[in-house]
FIMI-975162 format. One line per 3 residues: number of its first residue (from 1); their letters; for each residue x, y, z of C-alpha. Coordinates in nm, 4 decimals, always signed. Example, Ala and Ser with C-alpha at 12.3 -4.5 7.8 and 13.67 -1.06 7.14 Angstrom:
<pts>
1	AS	+1.2300,-0.4500,+0.7800 ~ +1.3670,-0.1060,+0.7140;
</pts>
This chain:
<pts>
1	XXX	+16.5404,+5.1755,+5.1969 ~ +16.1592,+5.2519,+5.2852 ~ +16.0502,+5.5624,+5.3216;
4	XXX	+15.8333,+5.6828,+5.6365 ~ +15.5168,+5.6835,+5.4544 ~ +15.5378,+5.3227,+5.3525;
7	XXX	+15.5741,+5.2085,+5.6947 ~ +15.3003,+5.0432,+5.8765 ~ +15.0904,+5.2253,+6.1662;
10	XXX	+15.2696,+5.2916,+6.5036 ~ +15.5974,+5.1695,+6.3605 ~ +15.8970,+5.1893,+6.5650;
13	XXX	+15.9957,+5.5535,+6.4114 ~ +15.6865,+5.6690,+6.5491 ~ +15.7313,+5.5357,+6.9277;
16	XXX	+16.0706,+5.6629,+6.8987 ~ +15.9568,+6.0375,+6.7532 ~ +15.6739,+5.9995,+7.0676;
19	XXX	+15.9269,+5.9219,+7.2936 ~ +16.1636,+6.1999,+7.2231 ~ +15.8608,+6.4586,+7.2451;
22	XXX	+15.8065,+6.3302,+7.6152 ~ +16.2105,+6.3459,+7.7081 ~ +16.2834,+6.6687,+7.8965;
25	XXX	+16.5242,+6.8807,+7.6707 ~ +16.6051,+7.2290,+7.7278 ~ +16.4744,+7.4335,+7.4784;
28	XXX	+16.1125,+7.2388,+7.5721 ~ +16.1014,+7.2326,+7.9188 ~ +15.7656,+7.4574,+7.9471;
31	XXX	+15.6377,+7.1158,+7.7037 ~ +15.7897,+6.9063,+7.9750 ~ +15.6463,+7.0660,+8.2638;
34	XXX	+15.3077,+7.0445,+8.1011 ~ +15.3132,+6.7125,+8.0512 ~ +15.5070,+6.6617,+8.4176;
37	XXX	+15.1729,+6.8192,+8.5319 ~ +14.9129,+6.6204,+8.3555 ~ +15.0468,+6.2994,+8.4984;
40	XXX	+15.0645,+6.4566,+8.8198 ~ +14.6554,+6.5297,+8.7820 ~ +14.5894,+6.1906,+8.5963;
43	XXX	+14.7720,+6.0036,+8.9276 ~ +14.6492,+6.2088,+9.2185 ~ +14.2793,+6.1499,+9.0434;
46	XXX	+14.3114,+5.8195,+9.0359 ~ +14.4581,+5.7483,+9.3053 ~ +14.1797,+6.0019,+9.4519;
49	XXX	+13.8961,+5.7989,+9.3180 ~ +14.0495,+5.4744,+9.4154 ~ +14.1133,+5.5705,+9.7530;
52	XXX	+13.7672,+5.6963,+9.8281 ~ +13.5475,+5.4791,+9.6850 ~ +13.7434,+5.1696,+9.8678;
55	XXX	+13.6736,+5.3802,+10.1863 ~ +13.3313,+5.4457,+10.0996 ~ +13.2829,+5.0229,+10.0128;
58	XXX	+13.4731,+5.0032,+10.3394 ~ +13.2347,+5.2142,+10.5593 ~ +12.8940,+5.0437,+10.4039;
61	XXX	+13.0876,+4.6961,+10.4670 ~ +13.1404,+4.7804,+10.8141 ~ +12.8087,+4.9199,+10.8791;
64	XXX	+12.6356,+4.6652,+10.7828 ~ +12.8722,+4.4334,+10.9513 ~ +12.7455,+4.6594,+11.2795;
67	XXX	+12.4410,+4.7798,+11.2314 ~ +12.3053,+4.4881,+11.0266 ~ +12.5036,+4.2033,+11.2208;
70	XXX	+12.3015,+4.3343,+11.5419 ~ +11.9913,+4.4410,+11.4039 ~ +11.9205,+4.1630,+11.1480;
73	XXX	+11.8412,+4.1952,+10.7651 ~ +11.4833,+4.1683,+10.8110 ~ +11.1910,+4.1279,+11.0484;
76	XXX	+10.8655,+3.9057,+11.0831 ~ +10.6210,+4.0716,+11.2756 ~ +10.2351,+3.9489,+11.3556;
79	XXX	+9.9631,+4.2520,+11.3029 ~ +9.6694,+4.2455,+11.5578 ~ +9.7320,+3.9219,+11.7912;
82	XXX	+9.9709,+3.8096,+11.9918 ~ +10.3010,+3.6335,+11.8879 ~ +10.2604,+3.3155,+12.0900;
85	XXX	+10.3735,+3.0674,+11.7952 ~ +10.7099,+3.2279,+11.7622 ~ +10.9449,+2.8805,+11.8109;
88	XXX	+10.7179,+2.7175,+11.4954 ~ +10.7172,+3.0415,+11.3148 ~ +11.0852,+3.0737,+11.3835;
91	XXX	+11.1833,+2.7150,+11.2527 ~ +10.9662,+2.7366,+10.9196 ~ +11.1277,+3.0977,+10.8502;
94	XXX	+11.4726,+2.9274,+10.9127 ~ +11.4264,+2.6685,+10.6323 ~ +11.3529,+2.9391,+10.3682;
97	XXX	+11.6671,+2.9185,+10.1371 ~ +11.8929,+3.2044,+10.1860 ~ +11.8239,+3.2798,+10.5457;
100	XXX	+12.0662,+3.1965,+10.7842 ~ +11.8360,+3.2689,+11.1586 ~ +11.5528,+3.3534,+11.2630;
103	XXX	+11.5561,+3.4925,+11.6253 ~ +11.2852,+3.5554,+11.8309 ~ +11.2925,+3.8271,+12.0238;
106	XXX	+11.1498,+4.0829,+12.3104 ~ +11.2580,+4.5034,+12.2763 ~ +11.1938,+4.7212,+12.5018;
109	XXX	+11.3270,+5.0832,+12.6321 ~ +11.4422,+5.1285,+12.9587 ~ +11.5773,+5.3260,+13.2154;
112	XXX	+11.9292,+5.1909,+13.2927 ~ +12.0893,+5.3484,+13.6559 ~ +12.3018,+5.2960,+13.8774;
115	XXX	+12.5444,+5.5071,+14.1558 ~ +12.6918,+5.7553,+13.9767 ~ +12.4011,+5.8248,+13.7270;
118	XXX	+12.1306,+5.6647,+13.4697 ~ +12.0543,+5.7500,+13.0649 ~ +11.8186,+5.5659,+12.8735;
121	XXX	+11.8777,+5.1996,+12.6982 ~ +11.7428,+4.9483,+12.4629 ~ +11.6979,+4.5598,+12.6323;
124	XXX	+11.6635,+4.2837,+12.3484 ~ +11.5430,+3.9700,+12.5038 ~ +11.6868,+3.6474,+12.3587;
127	XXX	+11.7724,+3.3209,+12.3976 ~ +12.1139,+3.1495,+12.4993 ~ +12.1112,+2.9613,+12.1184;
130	XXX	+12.0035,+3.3721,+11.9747 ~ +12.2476,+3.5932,+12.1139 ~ +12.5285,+3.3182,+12.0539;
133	XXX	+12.4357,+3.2296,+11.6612 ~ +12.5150,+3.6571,+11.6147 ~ +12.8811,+3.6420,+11.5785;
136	XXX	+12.9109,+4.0434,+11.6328 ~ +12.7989,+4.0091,+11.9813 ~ +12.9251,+3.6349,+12.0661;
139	XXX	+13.2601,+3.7347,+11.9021 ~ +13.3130,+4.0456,+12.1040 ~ +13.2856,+3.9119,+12.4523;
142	XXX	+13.5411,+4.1198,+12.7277 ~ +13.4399,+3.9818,+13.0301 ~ +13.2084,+3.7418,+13.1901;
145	XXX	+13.0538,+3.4553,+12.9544 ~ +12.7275,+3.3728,+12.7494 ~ +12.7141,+3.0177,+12.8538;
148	XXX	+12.4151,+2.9409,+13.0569 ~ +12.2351,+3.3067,+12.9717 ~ +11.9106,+3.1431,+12.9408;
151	XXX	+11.9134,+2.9621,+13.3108 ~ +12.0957,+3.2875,+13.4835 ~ +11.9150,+3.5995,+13.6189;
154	XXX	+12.2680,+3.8555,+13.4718 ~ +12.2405,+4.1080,+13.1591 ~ +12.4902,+4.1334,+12.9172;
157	XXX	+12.5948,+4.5076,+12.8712 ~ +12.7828,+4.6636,+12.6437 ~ +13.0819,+4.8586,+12.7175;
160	XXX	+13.0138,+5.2379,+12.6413 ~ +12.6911,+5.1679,+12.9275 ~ +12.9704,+4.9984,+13.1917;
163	XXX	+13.2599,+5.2984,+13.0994 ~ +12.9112,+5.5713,+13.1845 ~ +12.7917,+5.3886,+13.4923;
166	XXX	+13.1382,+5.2771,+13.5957 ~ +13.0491,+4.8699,+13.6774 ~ +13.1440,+4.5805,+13.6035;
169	XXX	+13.0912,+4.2426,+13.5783 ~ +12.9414,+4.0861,+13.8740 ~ +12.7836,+4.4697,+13.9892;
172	XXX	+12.4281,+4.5534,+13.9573 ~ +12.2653,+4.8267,+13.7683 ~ +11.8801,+4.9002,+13.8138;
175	XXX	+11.6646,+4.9153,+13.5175 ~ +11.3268,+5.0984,+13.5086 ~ +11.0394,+5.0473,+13.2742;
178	XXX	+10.7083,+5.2190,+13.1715 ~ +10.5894,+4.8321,+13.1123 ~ +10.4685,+4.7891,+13.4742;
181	XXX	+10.1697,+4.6136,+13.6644 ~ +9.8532,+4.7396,+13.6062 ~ +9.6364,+4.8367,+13.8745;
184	XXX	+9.3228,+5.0522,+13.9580 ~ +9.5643,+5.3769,+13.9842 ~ +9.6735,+5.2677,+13.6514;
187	XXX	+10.0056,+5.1352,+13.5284 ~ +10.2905,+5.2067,+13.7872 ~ +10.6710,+5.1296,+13.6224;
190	XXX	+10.8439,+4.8316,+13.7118 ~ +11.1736,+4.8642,+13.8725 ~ +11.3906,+4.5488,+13.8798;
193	XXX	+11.8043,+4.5043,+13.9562 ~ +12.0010,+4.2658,+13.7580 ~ +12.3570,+4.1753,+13.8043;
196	XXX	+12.6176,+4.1890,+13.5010 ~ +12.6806,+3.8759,+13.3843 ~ +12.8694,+3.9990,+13.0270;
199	XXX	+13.0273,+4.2841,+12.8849 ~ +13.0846,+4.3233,+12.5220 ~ +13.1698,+4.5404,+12.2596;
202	XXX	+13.0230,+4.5658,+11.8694 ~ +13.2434,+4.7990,+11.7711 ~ +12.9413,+5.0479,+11.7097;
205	XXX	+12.9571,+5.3081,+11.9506 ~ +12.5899,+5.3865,+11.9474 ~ +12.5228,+4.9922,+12.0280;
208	XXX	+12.8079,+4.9918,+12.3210 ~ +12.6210,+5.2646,+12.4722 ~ +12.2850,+5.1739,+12.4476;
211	XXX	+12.2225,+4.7891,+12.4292 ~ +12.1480,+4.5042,+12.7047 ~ +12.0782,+4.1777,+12.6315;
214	XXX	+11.8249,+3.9749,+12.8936 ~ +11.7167,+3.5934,+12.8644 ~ +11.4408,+3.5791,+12.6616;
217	XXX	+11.2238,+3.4320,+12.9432 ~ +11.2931,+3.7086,+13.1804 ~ +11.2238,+3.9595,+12.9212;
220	XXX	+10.9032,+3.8716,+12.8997 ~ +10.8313,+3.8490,+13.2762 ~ +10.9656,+4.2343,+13.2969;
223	XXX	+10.7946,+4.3599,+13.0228 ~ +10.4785,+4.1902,+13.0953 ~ +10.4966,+3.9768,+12.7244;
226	XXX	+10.3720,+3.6383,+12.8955 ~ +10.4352,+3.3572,+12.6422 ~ +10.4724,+3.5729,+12.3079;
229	XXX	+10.7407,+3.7808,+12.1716 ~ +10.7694,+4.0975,+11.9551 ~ +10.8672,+3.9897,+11.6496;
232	XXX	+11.1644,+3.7672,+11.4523 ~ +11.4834,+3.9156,+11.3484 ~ +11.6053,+3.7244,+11.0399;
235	XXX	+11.9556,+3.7212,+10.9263 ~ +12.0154,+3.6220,+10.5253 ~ +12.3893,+3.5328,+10.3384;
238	XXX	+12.2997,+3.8115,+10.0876 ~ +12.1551,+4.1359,+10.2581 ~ +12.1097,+4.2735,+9.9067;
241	XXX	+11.8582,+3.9731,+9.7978 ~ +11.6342,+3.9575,+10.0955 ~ +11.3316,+3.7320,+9.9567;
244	XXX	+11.0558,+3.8959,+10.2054 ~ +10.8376,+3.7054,+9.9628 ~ +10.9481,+3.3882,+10.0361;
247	XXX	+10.9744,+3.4487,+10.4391 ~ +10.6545,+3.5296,+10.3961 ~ +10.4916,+3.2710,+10.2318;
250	XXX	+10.6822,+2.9589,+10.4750 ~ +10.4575,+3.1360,+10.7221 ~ +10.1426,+3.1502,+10.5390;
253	XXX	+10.1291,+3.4866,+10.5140 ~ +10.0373,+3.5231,+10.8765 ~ +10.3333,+3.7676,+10.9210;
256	XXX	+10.4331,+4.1099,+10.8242 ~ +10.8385,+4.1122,+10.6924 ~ +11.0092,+4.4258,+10.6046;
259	XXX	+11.3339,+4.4006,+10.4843 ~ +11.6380,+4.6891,+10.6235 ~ +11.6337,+4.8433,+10.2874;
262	XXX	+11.2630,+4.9627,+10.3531 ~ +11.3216,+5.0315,+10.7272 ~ +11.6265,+5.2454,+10.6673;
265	XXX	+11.5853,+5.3295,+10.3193 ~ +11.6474,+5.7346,+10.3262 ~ +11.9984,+5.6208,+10.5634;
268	XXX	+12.0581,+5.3649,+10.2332 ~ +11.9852,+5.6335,+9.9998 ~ +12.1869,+5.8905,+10.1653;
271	XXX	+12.5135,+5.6568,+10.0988 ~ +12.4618,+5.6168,+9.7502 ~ +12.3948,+5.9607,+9.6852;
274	XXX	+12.6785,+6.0804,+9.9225 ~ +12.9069,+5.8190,+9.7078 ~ +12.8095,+5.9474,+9.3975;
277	XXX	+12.8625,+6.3030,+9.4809 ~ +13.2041,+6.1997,+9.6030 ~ +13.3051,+6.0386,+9.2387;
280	XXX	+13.1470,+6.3081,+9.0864 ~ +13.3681,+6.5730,+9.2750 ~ +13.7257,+6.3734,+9.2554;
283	XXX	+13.6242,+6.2952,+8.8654 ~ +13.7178,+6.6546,+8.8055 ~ +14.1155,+6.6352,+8.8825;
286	XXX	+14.1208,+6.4119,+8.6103 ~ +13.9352,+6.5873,+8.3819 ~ +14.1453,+6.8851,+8.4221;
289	XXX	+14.4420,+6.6876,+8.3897 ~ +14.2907,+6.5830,+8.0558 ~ +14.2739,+6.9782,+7.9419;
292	XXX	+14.6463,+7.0072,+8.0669 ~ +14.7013,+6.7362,+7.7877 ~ +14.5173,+6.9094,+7.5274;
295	XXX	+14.7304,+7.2360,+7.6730 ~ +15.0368,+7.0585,+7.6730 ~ +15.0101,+6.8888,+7.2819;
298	XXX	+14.8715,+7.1880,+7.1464 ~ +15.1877,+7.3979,+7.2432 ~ +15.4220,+7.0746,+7.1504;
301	XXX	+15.2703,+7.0641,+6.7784 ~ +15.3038,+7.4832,+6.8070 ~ +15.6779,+7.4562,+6.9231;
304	XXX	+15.7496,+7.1386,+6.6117 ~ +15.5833,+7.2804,+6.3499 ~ +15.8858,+7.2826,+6.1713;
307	XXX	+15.9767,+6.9069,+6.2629 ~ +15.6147,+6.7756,+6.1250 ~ +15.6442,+7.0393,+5.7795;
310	XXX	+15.9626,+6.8411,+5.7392 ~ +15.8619,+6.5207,+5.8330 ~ +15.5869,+6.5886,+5.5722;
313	XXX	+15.8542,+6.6940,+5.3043 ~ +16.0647,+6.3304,+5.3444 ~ +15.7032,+6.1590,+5.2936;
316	XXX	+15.5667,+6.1103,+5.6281 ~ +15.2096,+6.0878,+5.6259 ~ +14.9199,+6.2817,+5.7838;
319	XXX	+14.8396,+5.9721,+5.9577 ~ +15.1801,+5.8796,+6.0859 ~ +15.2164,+6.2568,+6.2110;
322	XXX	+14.8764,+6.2409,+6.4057 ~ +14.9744,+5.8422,+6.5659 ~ +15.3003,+6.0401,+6.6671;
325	XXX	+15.0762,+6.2829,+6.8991 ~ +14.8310,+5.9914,+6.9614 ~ +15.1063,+5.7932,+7.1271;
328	XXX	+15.2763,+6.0875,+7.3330 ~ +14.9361,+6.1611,+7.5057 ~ +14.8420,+5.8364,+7.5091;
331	XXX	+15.1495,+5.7599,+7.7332 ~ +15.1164,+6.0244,+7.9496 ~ +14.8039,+5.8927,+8.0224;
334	XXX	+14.8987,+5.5509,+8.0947 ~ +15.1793,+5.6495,+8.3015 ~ +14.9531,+5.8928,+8.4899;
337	XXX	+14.6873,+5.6140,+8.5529 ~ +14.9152,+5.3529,+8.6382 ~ +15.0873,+5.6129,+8.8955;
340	XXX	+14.7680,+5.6490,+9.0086 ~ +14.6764,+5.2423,+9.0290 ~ +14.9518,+5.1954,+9.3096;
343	XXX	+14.9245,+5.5055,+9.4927 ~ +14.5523,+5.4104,+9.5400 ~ +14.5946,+5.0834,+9.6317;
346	XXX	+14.8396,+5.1900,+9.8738 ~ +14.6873,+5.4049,+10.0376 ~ +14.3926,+5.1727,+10.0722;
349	XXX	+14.5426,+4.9023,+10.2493 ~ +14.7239,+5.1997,+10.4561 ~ +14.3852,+5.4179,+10.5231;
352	XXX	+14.3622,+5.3428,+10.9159 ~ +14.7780,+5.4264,+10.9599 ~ +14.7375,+5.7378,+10.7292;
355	XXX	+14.4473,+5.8115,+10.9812 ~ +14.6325,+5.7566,+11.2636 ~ +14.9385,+5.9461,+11.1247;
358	XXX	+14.7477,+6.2583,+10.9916 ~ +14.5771,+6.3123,+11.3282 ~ +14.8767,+6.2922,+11.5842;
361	XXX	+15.0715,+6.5261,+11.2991 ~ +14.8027,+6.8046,+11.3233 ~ +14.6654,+6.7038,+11.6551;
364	XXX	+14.3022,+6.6750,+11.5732 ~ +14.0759,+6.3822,+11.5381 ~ +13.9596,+6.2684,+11.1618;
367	XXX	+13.7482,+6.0128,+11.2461 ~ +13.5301,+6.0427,+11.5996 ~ +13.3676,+5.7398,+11.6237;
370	XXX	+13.0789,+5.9162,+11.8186 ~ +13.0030,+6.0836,+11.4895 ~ +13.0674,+5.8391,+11.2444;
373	XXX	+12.9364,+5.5005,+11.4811 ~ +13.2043,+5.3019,+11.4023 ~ +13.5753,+5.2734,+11.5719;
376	XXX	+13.8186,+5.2491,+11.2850 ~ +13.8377,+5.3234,+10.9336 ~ +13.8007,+5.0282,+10.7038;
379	XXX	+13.8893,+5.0383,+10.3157 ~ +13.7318,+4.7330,+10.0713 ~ +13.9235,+4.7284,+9.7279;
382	XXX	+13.6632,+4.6121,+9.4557 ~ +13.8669,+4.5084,+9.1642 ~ +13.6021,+4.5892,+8.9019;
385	XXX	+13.5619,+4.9671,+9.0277 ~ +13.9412,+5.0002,+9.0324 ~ +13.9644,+4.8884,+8.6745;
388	XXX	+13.6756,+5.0700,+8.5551 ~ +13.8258,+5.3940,+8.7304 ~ +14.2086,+5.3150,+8.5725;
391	XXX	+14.0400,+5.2317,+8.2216 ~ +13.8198,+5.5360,+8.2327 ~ +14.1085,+5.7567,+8.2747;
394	XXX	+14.3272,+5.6523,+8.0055 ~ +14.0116,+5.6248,+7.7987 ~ +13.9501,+6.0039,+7.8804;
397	XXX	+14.3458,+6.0859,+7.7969 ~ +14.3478,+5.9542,+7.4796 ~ +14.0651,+6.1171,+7.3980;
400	XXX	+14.2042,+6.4558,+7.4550 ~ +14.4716,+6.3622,+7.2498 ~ +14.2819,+6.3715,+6.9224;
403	XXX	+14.2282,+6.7213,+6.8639 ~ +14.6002,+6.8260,+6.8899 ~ +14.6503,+6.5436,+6.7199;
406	XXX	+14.4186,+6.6209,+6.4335 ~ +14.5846,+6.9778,+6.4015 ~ +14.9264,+6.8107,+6.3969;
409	XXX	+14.8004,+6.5665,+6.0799 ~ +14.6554,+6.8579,+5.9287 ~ +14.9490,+7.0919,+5.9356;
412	XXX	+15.0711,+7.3127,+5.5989 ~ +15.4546,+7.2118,+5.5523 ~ +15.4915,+7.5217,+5.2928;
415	XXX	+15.3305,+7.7403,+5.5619 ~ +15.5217,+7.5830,+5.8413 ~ +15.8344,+7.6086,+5.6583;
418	XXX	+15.7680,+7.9560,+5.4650 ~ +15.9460,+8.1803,+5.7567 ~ +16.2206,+7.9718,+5.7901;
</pts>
């Protein structure tokens, strides 16, 4: 019969002897607790850090979605003349690879009003073929239509600015402009009605309350553009990659083109650093769970000092008695990041009915759309961050493990067993 020092590393005796450590018994329930406790903190940061960074993904997926699905991933703008050849610009821009549009289009702030008040807006002018080839807005239609928009004299509207001025489609709302005539008195504002031809909604509350959308031709008419537009908004399949180079260069370097990560670079900025933070703070649970496991082994090679002395005595090695503690915190820690694995994902697909649930039970509102911009909360599961967060954990929890491990190895059996 072999004895335990001639049997290989993390042979069965040892997954058994690691097993039995981890077994709730009596006289070790302190030991039990402990290690109760350090897959309780091992799961809940995991699940933590799972949950939050899918959330986080989720809210720069739908802002973009939003914010960049209205306000396109770059503009083309001409410095010092007028944009006249915006159609030829428009169609050379269009066959750069990687862009998907180029719109052109008319802005311009306004004065929106009508009977039971006014507030300030933002008019885009575009054409039928523009406002159609954005899915956010041609998607999102709740009343009226967008067919014929370039032939009809109707605004599209979006649904926060019919809710405040209480129309609808087929009423009229007066908008007011600064862009006016000019004449010897200088220039007077231009005040013009237009009926509601469409209302939509983006899902942005911001947009819903502040954007119209006019026919490109009568744009220019009311804010006195003539033939030429303000600049192109050009959408691309990879907002990350925008080649500003390239867009440039199809136009022969006659235009200006700033991608969205250089016009709203600090609101960029402020996501990664406010995700990073985030990871940073919910990375602590697990690292204290990965002291309670130091804690917890520590006090489990205190409390079997005289099983390893006599483990050591019947020829057990120093190498089999440290795998022994290798594999009980090792398994905590798989256990607590697995634990952790499906309570994330769950709650990830479940984020918006957790929401929902958390503010009826406690009657407040988690998530005001007014504050945040957008109407729901949205969670995107990236497989690679899920894995490096599960990996990382374990990773961590067998690392704690080697110290009380290493004390276990290098235990005295004629001390341990001199008092007995």
């Amino acid at each position: 019969m072999s004895r335990p020092g001639d049997t290989r590393p993390f042979a069965a005796f040892e997954w058994r002897l690691a097993s039995r450590y981890l077994r709730p018994r009596r006289s070790e329930g302190f030991i039990s607790v402990t290690a109760g406790f350090s897959i309780a903190g091992i799961m809940i940061g995991v699940a933590a850090l799972i949950a939050v960074t899918s959330v986080m993904n989720g809210f720069r997926s739908e802002l973009f979605s939003k914010t960049m699905g209205l306000n396109g991933h770059a503009v083309a703008v001409r410095i010092g003349e007028a944009f006249t050849d915006y159609e030829a610009a428009a169609a050379k821009v269009a066959a750069v690879p990687g862009v998907t549009a180029a719109l052109p289009l008319v802005e311009g702030q306004v004065l929106v009003s009508a009977a039971t008040g006014g507030f300030g807006a933002f008019v885009r002018g575009v054409s039928e073929n523009s406002v159609k080839s954005v899915p956010l807005v041609a998607k999102n239609v709740l009343a009226g239509t967008l067919d014929g928009f370039d032939h009809q004299t109707g605004i599209a509207v979006g649904i926060g600015i019919a809710n405040s001025l209480g129309v609808n489609v087929g009423d009229s709302i007066t908008l007011v402009s600064p862009r006016g005539s000019s004449t010897p008195f200088g220039v007077t504002p231009r005040v013009k009605s237009y009926p509601i031809s469409t209302i939509f909604e983006l899902g942005q509350s911001g947009y819903d309350k502040s954007v119209i959308f006019m026919p490109l031709a009568e744009a220019q008419r009311f804010f006195n553009k003539k033939d030429e537009v303000d600049l192109l908004e050009i959408f691309v399949t990879n907002p990350d990659q925008v080649d500003t180079a390239g867009i440039r260069a199809a136009t022969g370097g006659t235009l200006q083109v700033s991608d969205w990560r250089t016009r709203d670079s600090m609101y960029a900025n402020m996501l990664v650093v406010e995700r990073n933070v985030m990871f940073i703070i919910l990375s602590l649970i697990v690292i204290v769970a990965v002291f309670n496991i130091i804690a917890g082994l520590l006090m489990l090679v205190k409390d079997k000092g005289r099983d390893i002395a006599v483990l050591r005595t019947m020829g057990a090695t120093s190498g089999a008695i440290m795998r022994v503690f290798l594999i009980t915190g090792a398994s905590i820690g798989a256990v607590g990041a697995v634990l952790g694995f499906i309570f994330g994902i769950i709650i990830s697909w479940n984020i918006e009915g957790i929401r929902k649930a958390l503010s009826w039970l406690f009657g407040i509102n988690l998530y005001d759309k007014s504050i945040y911009l957008l109407s729901q909360m949205r969670a995107d599961i990236n497989p690679v961050e899920v894995a490096v967060i599960v990996f990382t954990a374990f990773v961590l929890a067998v690392l704690a493990t080697i110290y009380p491990s290493w004390r276990a190895s290098r235990l005295d059996p004629v001390e341990a067993l001199r008092y007995e």
